[in-house]
N, CA and C of each residue as an Amber inpcrd file, in Angstrom:
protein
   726
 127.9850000 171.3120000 233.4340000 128.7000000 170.0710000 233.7250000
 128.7480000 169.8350000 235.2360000 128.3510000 168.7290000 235.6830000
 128.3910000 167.6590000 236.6240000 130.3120000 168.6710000 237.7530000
 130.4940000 168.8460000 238.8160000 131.6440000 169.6100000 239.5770000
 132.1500000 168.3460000 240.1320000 133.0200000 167.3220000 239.3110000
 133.8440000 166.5120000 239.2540000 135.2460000 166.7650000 239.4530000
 136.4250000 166.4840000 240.0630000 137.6340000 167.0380000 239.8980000
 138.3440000 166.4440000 238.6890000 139.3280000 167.5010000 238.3070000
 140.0480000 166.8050000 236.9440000 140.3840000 165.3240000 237.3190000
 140.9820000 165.3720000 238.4560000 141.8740000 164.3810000 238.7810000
 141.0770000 162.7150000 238.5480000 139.9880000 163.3950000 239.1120000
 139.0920000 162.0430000 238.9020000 138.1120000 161.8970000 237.4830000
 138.2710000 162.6900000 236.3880000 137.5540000 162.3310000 235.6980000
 138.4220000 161.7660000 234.3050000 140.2090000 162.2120000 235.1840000
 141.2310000 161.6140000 233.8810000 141.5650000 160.3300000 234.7050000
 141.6150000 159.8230000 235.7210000 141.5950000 158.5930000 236.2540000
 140.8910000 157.5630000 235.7610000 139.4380000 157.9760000 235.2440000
 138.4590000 157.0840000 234.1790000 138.5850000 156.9930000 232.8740000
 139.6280000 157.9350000 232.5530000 140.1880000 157.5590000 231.1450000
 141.3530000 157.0800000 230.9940000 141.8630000 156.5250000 229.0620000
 142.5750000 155.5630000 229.2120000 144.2060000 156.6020000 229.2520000
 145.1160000 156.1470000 229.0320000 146.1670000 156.7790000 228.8360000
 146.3470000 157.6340000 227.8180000 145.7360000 157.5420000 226.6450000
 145.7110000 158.5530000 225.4540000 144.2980000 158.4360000 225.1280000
 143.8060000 159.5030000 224.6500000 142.6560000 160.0820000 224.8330000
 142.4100000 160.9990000 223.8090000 140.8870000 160.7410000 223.1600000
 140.8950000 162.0950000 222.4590000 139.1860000 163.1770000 222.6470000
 139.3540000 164.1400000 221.8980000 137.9470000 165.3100000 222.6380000
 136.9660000 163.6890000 222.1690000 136.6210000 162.8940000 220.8020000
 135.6850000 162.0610000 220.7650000 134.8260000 161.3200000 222.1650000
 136.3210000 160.5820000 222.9820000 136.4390000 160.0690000 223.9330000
 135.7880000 160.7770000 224.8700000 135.9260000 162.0280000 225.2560000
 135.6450000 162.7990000 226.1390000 134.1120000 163.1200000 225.6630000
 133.6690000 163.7330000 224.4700000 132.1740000 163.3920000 224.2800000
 131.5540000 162.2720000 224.7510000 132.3650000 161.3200000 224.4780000
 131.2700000 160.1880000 224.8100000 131.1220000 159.5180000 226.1630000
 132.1510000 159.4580000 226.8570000 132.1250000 159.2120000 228.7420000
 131.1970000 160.0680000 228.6700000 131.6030000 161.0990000 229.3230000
 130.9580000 162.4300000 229.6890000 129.3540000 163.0910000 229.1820000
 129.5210000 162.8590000 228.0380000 128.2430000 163.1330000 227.3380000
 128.2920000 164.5890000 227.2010000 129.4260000 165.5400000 226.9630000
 129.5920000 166.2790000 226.4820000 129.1580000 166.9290000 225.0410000
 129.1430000 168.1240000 224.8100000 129.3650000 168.7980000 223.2170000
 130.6520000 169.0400000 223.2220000 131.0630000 169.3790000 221.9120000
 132.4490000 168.9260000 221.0380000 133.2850000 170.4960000 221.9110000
 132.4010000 171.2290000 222.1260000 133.1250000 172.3490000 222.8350000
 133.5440000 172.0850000 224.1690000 132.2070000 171.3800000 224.8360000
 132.8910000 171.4940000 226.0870000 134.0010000 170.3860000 226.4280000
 134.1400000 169.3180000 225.2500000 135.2960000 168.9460000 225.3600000
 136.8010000 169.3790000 224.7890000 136.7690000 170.4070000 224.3070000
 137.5160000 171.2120000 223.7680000 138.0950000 172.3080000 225.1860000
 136.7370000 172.6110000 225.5010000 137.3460000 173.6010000 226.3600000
 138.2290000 172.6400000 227.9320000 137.2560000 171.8630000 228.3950000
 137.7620000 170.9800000 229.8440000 139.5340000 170.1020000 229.0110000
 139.9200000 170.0320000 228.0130000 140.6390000 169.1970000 227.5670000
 141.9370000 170.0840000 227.4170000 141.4850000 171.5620000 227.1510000
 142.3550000 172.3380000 226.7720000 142.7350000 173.0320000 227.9680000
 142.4210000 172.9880000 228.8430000 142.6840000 173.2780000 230.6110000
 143.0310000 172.7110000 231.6350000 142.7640000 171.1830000 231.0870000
 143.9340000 169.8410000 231.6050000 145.4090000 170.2360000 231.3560000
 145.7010000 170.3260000 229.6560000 146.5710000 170.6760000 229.5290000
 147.4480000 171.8590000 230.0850000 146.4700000 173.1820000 229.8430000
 147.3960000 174.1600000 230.4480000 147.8220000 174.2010000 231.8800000
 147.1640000 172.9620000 232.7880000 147.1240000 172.8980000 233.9890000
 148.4730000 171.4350000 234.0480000 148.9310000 171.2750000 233.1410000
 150.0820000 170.1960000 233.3050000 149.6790000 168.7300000 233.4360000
 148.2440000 168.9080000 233.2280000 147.2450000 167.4890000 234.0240000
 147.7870000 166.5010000 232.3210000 147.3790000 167.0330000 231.2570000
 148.0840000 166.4490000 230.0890000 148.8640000 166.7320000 229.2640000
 149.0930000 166.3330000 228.0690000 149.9060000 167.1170000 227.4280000
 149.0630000 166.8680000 225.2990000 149.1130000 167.4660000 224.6630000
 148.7870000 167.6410000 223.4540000 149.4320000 166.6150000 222.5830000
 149.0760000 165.7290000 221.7070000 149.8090000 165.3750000 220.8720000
 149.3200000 165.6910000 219.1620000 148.1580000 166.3070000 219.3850000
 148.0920000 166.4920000 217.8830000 146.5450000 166.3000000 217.4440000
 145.7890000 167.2190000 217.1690000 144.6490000 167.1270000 216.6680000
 143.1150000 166.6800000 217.5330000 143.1790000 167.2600000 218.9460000
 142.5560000 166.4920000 219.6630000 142.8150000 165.2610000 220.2030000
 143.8120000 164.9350000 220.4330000 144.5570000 163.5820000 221.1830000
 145.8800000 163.9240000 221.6690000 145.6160000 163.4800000 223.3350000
 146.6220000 163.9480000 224.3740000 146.6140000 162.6160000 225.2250000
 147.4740000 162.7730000 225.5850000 148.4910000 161.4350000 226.7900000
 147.6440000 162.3270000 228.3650000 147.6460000 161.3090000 228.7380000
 146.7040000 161.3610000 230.0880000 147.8630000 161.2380000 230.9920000
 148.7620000 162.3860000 231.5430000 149.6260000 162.1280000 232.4920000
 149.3670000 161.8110000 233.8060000 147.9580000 161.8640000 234.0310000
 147.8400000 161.3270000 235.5380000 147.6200000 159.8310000 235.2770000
 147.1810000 159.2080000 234.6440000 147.2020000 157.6990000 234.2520000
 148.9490000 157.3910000 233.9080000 149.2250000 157.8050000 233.5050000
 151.0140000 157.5590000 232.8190000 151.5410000 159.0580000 232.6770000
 152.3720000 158.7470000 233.2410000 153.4790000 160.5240000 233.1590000
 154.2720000 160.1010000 232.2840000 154.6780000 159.1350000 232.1350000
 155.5040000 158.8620000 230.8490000 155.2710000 158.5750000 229.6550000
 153.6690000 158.5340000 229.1820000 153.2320000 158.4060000 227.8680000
 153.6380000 159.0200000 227.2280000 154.0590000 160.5070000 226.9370000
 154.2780000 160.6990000 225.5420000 155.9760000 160.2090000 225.2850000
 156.7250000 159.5060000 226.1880000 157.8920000 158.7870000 225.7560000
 157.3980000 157.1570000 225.4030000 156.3990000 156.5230000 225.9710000
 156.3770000 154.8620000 225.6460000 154.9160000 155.0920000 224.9460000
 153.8270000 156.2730000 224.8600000 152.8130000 155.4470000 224.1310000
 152.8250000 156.2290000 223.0310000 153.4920000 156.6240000 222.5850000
 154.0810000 157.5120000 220.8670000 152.6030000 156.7850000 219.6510000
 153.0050000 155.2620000 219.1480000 152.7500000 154.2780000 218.8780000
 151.1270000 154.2810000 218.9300000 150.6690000 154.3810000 220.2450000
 149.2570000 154.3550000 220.4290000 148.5770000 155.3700000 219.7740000
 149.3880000 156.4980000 220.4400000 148.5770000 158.1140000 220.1360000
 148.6520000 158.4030000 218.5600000 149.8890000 157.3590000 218.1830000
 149.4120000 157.9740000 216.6710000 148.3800000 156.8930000 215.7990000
 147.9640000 155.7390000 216.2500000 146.8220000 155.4000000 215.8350000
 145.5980000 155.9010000 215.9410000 145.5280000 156.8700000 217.3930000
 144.8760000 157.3190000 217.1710000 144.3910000 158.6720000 216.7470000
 145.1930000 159.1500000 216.1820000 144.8030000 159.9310000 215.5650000
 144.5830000 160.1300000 214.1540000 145.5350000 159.0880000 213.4220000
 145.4130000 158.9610000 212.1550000 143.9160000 158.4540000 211.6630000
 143.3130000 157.4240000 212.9810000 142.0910000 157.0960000 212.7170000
 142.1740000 156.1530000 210.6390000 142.9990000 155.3890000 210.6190000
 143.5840000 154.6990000 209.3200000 144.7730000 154.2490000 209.9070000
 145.0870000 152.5770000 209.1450000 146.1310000 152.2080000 208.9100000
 147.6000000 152.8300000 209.2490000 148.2650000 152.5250000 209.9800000
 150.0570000 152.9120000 209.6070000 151.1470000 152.0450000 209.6930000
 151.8730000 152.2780000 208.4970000 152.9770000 151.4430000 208.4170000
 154.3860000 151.5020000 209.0290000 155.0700000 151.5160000 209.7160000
 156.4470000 151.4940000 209.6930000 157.2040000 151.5250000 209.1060000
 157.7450000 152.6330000 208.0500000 158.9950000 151.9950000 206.7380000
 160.1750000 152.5260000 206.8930000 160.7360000 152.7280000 206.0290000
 162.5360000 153.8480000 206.7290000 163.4200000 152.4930000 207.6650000
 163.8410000 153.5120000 207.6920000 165.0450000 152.8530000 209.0460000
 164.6660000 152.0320000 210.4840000 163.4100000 152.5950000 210.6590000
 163.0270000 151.8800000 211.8010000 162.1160000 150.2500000 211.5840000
 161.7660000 150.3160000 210.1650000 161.5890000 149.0710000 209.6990000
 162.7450000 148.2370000 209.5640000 163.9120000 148.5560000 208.8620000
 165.1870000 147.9390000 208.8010000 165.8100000 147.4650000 210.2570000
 165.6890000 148.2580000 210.9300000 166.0830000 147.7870000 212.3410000
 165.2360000 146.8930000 212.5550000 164.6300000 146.9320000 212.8150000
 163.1050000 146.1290000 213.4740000 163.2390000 144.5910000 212.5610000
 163.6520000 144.7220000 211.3160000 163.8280000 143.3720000 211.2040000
 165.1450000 142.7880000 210.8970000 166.2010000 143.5650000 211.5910000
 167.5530000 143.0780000 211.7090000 168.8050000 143.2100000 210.9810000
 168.3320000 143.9870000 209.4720000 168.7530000 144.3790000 208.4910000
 169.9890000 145.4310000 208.9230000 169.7990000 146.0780000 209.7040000
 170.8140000 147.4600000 210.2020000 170.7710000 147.4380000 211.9320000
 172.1720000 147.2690000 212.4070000 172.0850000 147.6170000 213.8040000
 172.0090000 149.2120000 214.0430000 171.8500000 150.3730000 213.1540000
 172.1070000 151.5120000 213.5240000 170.4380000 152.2190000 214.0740000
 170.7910000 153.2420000 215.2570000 169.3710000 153.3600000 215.6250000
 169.4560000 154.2290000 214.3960000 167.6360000 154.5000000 214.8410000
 166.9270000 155.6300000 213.6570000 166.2890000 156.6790000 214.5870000
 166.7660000 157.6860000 215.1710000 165.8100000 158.2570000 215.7720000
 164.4100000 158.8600000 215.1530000 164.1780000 159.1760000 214.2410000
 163.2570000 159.3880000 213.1650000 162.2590000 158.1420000 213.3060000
 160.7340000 158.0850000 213.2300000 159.7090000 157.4620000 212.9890000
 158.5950000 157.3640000 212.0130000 159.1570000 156.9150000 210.7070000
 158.4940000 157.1120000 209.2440000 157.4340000 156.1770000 209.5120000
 156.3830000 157.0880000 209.3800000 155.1000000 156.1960000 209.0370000
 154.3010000 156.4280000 207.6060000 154.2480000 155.0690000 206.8100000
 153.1610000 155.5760000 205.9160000 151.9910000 155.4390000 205.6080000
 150.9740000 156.1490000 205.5540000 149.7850000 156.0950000 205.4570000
 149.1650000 156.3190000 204.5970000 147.8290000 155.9870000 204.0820000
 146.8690000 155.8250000 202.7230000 146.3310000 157.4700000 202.3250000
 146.5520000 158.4300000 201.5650000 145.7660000 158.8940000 201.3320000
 145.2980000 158.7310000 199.5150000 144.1150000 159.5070000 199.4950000
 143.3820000 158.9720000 198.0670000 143.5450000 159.9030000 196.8310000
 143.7420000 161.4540000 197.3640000 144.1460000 162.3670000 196.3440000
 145.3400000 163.2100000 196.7860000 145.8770000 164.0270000 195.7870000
 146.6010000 165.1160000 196.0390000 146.5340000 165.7040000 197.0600000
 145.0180000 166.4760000 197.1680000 144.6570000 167.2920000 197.9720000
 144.4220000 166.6460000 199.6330000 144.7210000 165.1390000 199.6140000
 144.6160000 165.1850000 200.9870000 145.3740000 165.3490000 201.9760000
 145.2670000 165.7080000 203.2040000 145.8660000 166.4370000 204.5550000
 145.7030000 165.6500000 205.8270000 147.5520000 165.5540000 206.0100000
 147.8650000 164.8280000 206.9560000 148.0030000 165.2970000 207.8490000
 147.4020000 164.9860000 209.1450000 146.9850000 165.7220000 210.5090000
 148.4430000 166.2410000 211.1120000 148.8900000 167.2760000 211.7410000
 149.6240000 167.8280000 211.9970000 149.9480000 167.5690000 213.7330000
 151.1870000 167.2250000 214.3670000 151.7510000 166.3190000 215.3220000
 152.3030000 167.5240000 216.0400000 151.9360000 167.4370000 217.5650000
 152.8550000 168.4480000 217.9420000 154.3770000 167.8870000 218.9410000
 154.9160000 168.0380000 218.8290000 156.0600000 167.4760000 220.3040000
 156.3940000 166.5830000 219.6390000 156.7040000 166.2550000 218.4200000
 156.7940000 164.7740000 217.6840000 158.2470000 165.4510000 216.4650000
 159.0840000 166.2430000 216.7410000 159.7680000 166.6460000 215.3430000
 160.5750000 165.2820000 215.0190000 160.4120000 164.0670000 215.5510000
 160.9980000 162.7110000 215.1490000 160.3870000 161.9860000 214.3190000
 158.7260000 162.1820000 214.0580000 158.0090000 161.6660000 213.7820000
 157.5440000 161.9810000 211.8650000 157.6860000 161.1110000 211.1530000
 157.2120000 161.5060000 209.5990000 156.7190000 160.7030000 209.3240000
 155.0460000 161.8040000 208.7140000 154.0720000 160.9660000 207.8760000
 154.0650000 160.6480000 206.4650000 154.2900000 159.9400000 205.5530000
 154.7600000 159.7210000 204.4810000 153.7210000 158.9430000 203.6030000
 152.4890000 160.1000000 202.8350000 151.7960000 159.2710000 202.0090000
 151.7300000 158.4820000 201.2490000 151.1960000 157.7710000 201.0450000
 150.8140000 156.8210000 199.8160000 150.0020000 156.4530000 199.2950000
 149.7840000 156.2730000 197.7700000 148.5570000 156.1310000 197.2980000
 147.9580000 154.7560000 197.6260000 146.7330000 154.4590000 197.6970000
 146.0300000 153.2960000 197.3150000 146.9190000 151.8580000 197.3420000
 146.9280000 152.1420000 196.1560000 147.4630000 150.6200000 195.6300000
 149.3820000 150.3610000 195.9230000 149.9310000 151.6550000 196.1270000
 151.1100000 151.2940000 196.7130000 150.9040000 150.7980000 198.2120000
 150.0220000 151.8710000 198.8860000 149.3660000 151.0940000 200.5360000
 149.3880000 150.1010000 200.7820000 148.8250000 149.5060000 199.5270000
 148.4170000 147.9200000 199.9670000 149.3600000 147.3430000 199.6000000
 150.3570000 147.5430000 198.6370000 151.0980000 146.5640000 198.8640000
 152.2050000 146.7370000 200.3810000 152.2790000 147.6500000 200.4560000
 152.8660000 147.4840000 202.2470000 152.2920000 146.4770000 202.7000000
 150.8490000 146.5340000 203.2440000 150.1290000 146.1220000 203.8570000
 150.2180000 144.4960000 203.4410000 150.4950000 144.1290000 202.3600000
 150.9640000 142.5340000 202.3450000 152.3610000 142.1840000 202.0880000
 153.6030000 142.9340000 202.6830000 154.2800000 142.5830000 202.6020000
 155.1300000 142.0230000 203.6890000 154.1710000 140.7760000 204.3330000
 154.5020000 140.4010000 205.0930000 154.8820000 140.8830000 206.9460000
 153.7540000 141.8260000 207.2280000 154.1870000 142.5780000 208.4170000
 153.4670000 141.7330000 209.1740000 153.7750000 142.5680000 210.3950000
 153.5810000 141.9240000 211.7660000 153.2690000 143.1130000 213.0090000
 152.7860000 142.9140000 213.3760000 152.2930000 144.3880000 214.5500000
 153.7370000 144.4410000 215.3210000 154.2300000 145.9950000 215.6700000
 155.2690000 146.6440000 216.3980000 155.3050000 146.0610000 217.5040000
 156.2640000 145.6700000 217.9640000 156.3600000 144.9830000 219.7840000
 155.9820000 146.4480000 220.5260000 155.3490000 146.6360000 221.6770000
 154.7950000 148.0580000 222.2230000 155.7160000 147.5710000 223.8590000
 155.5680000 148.5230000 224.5530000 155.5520000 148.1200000 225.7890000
 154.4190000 147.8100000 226.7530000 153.0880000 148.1740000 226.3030000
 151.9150000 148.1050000 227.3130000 151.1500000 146.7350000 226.5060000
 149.9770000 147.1750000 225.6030000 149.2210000 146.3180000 225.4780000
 149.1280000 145.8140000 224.1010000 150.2700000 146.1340000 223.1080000
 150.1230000 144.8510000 222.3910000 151.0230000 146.4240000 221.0840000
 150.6180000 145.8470000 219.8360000 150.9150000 147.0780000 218.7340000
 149.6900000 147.1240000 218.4090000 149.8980000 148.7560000 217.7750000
 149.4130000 149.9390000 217.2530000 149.4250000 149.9670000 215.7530000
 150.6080000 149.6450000 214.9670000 151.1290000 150.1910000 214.1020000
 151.7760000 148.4850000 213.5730000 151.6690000 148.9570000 211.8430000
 152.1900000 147.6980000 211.3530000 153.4340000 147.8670000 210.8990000
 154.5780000 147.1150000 210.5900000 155.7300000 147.2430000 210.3780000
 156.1720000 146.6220000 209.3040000 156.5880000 147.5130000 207.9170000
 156.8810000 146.6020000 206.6870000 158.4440000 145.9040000 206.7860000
 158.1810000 144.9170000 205.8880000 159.4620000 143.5640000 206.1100000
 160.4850000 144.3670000 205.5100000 161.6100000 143.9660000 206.5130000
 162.8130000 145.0130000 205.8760000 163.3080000 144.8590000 204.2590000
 162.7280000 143.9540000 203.5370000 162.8360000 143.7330000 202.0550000
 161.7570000 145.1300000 201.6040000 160.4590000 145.0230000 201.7710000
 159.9970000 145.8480000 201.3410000 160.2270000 147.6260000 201.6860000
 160.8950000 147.3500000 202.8680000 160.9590000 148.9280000 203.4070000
 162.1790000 149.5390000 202.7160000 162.7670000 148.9910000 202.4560000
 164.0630000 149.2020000 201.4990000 163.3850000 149.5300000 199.9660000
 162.7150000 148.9190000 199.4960000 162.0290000 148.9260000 198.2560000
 161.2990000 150.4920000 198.2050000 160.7210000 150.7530000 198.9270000
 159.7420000 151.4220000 199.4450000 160.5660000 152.7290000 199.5350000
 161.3750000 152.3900000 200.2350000 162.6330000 153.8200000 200.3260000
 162.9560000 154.3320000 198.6890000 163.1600000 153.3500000 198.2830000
 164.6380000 153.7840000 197.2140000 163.5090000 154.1390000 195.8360000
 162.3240000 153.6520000 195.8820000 161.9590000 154.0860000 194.9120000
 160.9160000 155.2700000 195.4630000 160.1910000 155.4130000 196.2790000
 159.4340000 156.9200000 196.6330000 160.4790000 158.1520000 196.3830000
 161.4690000 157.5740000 196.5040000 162.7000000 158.9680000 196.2230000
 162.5240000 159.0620000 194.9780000 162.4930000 158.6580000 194.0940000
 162.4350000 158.8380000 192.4360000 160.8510000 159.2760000 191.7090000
 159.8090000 159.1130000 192.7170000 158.0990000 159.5270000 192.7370000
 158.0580000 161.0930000 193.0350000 157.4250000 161.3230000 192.2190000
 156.4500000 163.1840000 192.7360000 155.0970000 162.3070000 194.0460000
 155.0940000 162.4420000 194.7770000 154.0770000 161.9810000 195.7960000
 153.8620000 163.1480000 196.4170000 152.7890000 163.9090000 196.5470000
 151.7670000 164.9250000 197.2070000 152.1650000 165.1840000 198.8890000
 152.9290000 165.8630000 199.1930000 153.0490000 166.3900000 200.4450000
 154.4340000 165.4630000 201.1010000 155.2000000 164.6470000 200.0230000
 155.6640000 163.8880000 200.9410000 156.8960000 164.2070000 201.5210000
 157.7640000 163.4580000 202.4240000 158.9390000 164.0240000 203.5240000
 159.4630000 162.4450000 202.7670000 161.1350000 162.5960000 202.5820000
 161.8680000 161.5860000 201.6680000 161.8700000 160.5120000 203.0180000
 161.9840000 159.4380000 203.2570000 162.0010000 158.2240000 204.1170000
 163.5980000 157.9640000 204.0060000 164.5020000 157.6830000 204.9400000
 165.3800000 158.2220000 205.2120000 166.0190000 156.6260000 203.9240000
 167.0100000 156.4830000 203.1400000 167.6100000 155.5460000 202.3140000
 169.2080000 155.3300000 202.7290000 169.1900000 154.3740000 203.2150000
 170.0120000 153.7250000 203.9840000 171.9290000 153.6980000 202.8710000
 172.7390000 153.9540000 202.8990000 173.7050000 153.5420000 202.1210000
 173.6270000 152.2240000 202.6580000 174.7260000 151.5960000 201.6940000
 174.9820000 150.0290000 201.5020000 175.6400000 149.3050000 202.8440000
 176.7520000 150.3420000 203.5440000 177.6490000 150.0580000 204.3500000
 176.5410000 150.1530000 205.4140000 175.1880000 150.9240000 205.7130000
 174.2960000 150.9590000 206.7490000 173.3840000 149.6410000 207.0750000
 173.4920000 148.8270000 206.0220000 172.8720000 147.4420000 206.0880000
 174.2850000 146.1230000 206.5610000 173.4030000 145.1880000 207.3430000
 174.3740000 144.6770000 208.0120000 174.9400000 143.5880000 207.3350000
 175.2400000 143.8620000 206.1920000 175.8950000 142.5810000 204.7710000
 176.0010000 141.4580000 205.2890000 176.7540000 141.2630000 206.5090000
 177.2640000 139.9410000 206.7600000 175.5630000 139.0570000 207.1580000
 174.7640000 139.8200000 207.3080000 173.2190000 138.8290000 207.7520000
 172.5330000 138.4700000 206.3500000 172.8250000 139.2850000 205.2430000
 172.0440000 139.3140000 204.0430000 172.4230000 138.6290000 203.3510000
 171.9600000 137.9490000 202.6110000 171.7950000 137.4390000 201.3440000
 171.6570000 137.7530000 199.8710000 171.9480000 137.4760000 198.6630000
 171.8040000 137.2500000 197.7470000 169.9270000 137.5680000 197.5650000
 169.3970000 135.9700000 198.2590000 168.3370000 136.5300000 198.0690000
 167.5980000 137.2770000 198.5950000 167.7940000 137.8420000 199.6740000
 167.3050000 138.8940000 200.2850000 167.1140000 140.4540000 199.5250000
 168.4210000 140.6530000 198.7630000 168.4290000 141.5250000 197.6460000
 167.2830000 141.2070000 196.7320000 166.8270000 139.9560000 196.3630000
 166.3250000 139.5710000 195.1250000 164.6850000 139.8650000 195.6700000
 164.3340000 139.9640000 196.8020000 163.2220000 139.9300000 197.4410000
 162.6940000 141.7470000 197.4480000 163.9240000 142.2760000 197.6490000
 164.1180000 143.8540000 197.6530000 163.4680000 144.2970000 195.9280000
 164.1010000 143.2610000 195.1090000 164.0480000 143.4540000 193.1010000
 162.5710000 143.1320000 193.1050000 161.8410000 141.9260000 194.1510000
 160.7630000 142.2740000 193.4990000 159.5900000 142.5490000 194.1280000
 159.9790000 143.6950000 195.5600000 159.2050000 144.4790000 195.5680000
 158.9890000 146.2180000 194.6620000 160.6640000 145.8340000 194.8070000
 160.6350000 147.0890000 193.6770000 159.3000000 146.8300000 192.4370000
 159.8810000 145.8340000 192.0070000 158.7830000 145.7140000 190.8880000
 157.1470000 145.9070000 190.9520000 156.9040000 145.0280000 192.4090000
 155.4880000 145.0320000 192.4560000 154.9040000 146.6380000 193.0590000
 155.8720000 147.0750000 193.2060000 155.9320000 148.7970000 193.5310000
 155.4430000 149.5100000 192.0590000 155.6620000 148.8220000 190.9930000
 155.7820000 149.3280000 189.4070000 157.0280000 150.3160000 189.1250000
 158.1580000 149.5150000 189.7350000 159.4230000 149.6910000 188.7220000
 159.1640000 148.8550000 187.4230000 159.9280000 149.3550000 186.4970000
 160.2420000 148.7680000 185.6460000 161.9690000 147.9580000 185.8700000
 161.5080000 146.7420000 185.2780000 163.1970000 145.8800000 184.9110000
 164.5500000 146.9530000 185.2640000 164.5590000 147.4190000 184.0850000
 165.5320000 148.3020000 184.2830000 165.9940000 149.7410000 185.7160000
 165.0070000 149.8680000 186.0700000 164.7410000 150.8080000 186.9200000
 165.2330000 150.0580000 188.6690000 164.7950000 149.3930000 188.4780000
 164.9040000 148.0650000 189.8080000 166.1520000 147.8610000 189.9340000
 166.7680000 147.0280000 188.4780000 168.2590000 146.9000000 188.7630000
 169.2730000 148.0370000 189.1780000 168.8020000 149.2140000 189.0950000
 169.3150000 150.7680000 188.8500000 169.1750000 151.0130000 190.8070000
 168.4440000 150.8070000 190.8820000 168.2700000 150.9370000 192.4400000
 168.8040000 150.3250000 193.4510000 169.1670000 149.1580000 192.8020000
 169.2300000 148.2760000 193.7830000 171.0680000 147.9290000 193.4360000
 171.8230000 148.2360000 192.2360000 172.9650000 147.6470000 191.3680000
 174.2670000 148.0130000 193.3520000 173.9100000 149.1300000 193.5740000
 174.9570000 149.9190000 194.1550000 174.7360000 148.8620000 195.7390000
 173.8680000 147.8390000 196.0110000 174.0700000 147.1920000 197.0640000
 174.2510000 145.6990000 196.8190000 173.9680000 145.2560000 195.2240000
 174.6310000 144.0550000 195.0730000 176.3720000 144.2610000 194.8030000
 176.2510000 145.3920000 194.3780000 178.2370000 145.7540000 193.8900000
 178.6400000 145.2940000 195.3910000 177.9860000 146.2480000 196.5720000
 178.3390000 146.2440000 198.7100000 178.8040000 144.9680000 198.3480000
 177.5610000 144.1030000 198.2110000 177.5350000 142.6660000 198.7710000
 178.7120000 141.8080000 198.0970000 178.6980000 141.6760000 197.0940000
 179.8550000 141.1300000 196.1140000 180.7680000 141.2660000 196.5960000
 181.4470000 142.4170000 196.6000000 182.6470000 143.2070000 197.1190000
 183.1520000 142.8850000 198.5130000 181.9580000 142.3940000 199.3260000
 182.4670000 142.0360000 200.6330000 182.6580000 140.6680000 200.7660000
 182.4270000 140.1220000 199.9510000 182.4390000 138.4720000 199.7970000
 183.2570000 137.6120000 198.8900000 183.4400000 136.6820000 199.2320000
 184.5300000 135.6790000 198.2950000 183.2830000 135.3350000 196.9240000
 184.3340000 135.8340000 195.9530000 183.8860000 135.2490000 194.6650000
 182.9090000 134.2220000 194.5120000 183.6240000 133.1950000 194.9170000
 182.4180000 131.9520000 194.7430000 181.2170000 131.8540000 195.5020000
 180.9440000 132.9610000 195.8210000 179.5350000 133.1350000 197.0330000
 179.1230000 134.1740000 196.1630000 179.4290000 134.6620000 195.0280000
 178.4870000 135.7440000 193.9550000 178.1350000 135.5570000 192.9900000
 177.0820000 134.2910000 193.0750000 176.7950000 133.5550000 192.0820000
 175.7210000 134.5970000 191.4080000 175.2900000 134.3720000 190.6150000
 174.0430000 134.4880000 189.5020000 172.4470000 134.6530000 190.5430000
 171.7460000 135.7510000 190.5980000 170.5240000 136.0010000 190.9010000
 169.6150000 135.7300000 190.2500000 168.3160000 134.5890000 190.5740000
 167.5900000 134.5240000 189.9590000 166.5800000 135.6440000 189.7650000
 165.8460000 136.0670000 189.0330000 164.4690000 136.6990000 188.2720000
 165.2020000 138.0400000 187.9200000 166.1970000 139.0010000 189.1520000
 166.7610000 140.0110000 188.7500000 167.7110000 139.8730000 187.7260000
 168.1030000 139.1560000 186.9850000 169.2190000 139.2180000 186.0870000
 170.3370000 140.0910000 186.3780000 170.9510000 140.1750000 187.0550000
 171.6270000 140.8920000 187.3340000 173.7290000 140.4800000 187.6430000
């Protein structure tokens, strides 16, 4: 290799980075980006985030606090969703923070393996099959506000992330970590609606609850809502019967 200084050859890269990246500037083999990448680090020049992808602290010393977001797109190399609590926040549903960062992502069998995060114990990957994926994926999201150059990561509508919660808890799903399920008093009642609940009933459904199963999930935050409200504002829900 070319007697370049670190300093100047992480200056030409971007803020998060992975050995790929470094093959391909450089024109490296997969080792010698393994080895020059793994000696940045021990030299404080970066720091690791997980699977061959590290934050470039001489470009940003503060990446692994603001580019979280980035580095885990790239490494998942696939889709990620936002669901849990930090979806609920994000669309106004709960003022409470979430320090926790549930992401869920597509895998296709049992046997598949979700890349392992280091410096991240905030961070949970939370599979999903196929066809539950996608319905995230149309339930109305919108890319994460970032601080640098745009989002990374998609963010499900706090109707569906709620949906998404309450019934993966009741699923056998392959490797998964529970997505944190909000009690009733954790949602901010006075912003919600009637139908907002009813939007929650039918993602449940398009999740493949059944009727009964949906209302079961969902009964203990129309009781919240009722309960906090004058009678004549607890009218009759359409499609949920409830």
């Amino acid at each position: 290799m070319t007697k370049i200084s670190a300093f100047t050859r992480l200056r030409e890269l971007d803020p998060v980075f992975s050995i790929g990246d470094l093959e391909m500037r450089h024109k490296w083999t997969n080792n010698q980006a393994q080895v020059m990448a793994s000696r940045w680090a021990k030299q404080g020049l970066t720091q690791a985030f997980g699977r061959g992808v590290y934050f470039n602290l001489i470009v940003d010393p503060h990446g692994p606090d603001n580019r979280i977001e980035e580095a885990l797109e790239k490494i998942l190399n696939r889709p990620g969703v936002i669901v849990g609590g930090g979806a609920l926040r994000r669309g106004g549903w709960t003022t409470q923070t979430h320090h926790r960062m549930e992401i869920a992502v597509p895998i296709i069998a049992d046997n598949s393996t979700l890349p392992n995060l280091l410096l991240t114990q905030n961070i949970i990957l939370t599979p999903r099959y196929p066809t539950w994926f996608n319905a995230l994926m149309k339930s109305d999201h919108h890319y994460a506000p970032q601080r640098d150059r745009g989002g990374y990561l998609y963010v499900a509508n706090p109707a569906m992330a709620l949906a998404d919660a309450l019934l993966s808890s009741k699923r056998k799903i392959y490797a998964s970590r529970q997505v944190h399920i909000p009690d009733p008093d954790e949602l901010d009642m006075e912003e919600l609606s009637p139908r907002d609940l009813n939007s929650v009933y039918l993602y449940l459904r398009l999740l493949g609850a059944s009727e009964s199963k949906a209302t079961e999930l969902l009964s203990p935050y129309m009781n919240y809502l009722n309960g906090g409200r004058k009678q004549a504002a607890n009218k009759h829900i359409p499609v949920m019967g409830l």
